[in-house]
C-alpha positions as CSV (number, residue, x, y, z in Angstrom):
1,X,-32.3,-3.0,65.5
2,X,-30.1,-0.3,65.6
3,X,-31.9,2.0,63.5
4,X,-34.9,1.5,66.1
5,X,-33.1,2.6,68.7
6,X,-31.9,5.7,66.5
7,X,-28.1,4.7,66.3
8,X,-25.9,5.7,64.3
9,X,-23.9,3.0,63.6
10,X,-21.3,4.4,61.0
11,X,-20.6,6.7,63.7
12,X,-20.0,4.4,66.4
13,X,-18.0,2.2,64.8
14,X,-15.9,5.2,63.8
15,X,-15.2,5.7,67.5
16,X,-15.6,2.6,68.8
17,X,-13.9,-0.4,66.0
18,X,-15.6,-3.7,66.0
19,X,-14.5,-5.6,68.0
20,X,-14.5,-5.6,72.0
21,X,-11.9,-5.7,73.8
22,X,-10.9,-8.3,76.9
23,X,-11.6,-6.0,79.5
24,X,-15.0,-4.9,77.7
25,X,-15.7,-8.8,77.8
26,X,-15.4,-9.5,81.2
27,X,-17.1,-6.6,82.0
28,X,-20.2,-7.6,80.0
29,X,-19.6,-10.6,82.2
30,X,-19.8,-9.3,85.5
31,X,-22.3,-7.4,84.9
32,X,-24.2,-10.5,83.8
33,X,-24.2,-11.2,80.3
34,X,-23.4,-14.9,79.2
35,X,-20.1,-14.6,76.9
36,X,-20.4,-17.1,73.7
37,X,-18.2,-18.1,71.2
38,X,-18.1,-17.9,67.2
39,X,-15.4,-19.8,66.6
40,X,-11.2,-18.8,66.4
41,X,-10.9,-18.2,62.1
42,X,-14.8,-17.7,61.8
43,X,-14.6,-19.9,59.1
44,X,-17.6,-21.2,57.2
45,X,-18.3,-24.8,59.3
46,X,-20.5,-26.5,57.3
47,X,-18.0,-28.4,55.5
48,X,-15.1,-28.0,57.5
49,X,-13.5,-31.5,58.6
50,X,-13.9,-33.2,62.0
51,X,-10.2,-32.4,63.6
52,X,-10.5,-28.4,61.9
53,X,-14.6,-28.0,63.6
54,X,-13.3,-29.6,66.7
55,X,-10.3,-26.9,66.9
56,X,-12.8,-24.0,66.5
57,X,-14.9,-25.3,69.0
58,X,-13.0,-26.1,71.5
59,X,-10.0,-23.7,71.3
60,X,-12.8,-20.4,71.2
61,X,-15.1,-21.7,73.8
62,X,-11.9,-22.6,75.8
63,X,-10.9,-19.0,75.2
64,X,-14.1,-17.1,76.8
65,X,-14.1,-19.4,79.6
66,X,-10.4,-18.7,80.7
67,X,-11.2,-14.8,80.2
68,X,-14.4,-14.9,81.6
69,X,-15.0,-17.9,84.7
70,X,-17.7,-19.2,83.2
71,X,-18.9,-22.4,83.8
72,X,-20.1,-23.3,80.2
73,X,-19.8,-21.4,76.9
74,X,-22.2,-20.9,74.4
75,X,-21.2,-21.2,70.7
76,X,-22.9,-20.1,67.9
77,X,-21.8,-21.1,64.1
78,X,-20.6,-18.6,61.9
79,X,-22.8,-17.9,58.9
80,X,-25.5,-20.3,60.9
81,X,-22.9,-22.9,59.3
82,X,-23.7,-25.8,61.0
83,X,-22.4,-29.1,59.7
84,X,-24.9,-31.7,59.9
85,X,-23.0,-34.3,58.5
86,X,-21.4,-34.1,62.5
87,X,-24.3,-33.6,64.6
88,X,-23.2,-37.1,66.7
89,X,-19.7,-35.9,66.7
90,X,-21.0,-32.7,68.2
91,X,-23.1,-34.0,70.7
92,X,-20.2,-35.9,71.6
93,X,-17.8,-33.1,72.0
94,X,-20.3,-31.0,74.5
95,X,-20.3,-34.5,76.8
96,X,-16.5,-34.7,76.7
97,X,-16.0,-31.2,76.7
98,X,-17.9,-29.8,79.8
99,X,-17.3,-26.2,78.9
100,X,-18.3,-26.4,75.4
101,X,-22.4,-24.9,76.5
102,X,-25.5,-25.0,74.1
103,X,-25.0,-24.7,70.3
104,X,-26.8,-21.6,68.7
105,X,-27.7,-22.1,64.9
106,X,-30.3,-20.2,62.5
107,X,-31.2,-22.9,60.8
108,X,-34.6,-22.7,61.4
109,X,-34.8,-25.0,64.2
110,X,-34.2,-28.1,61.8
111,X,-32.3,-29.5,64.6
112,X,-34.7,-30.7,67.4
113,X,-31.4,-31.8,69.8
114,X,-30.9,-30.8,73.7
115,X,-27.6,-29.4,72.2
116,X,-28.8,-27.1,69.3
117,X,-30.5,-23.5,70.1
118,X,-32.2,-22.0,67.0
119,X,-30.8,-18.1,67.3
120,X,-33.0,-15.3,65.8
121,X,-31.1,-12.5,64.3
122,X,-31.7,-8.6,64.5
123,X,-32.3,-7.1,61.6
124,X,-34.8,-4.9,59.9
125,X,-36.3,-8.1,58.2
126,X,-37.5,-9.5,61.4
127,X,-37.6,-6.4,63.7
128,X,-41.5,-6.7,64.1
129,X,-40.9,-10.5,65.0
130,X,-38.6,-10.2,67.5
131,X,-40.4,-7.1,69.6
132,X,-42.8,-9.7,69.8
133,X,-41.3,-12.2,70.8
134,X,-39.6,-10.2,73.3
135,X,-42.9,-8.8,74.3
136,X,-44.6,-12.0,75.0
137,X,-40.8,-13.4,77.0
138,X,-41.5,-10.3,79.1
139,X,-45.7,-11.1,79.7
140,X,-44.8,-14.4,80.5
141,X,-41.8,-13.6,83.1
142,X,-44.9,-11.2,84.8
143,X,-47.2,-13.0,85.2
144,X,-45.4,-15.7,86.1
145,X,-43.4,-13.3,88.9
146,X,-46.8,-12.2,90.2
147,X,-48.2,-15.5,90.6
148,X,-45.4,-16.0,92.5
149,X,-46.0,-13.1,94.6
150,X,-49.6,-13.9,94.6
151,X,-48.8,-17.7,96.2
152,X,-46.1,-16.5,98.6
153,X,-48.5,-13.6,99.8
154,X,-51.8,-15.8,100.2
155,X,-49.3,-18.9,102.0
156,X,-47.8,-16.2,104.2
157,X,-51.4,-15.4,105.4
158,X,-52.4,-18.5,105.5
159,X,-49.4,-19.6,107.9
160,X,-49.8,-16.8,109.9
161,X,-53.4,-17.2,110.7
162,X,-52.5,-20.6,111.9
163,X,-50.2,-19.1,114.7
């Protein structure tokens, strides 16, 4: 994605680092942007046990939310490392853990769950893919905002010819 939009990443990170820092965060926040997790170690998950996945879960998610306000946080699993062997247990830890939000995988949507997200990474592989798929979100947002405007605009004239 990067080299789409003509950065230069070796130079950025030069100047920039890696990482982001708190304030950068809640920044990103306010000015919109849902702040997720990706776990405390970012471990591989997938065969990590109960009490250790629980601990990344909770303790990063638990993190974002005290920096950031937020209601619920997002977590995605490092290396799309999802351990299936706990998808109960992680069901159950979003219903006792209201902050824990949806969880992002790249599994290629093998879990069909109201808890699991499939994520779509941005790469050179999939580039094409994912302009189109942003494409389409965008076409579907207008027209669904202009029949919106269209509806509001006709019942407005509507009510007001019955005045």
């Amino acid at each position: 994605m990067c080299k789409l939009l003509r950065i230069d990443t070796n130079e950025y990170l030069q100047k920039r680092g890696v990482f982001l820092s708190e304030k950068e965060i809640v920044h990103l926040h306010r000015d919109g942007f849902t702040i997720g997790a990706h776990s405390v170690s970012h471990m591989n998950l997938r065969n990590a046990s109960l009490p250790v996945l629980k601990r990344e879960i909770l303790d990063s998610c638990r993190y974002i939310q005290e920096l950031t306000g937020q209601t619920e946080v997002p977590f995605a699993f490092p290396f799309n490392s999802v351990p299936t062997q706990y998808v109960h247990e992680l069901k159950k830890i979003r219903s006792e853990h209201p902050f824990v939000g949806y969880y992002f995988h790249g599994t290629n949507n093998i879990l069909k769950s109201d808890h699991f997200v499939q994520r779509v990474g941005l790469d050179e592989r999939n580039h094409h893919y994912i302009i189109n798929l942003i494409q389409n979100e965008i076409e579907l947002l207008y027209r669904r905002h202009a029949r919106n405007v269209i509806i509001t605009t006709f019942s407005g004239a509507v009510n007001s010819s019955h005045d």
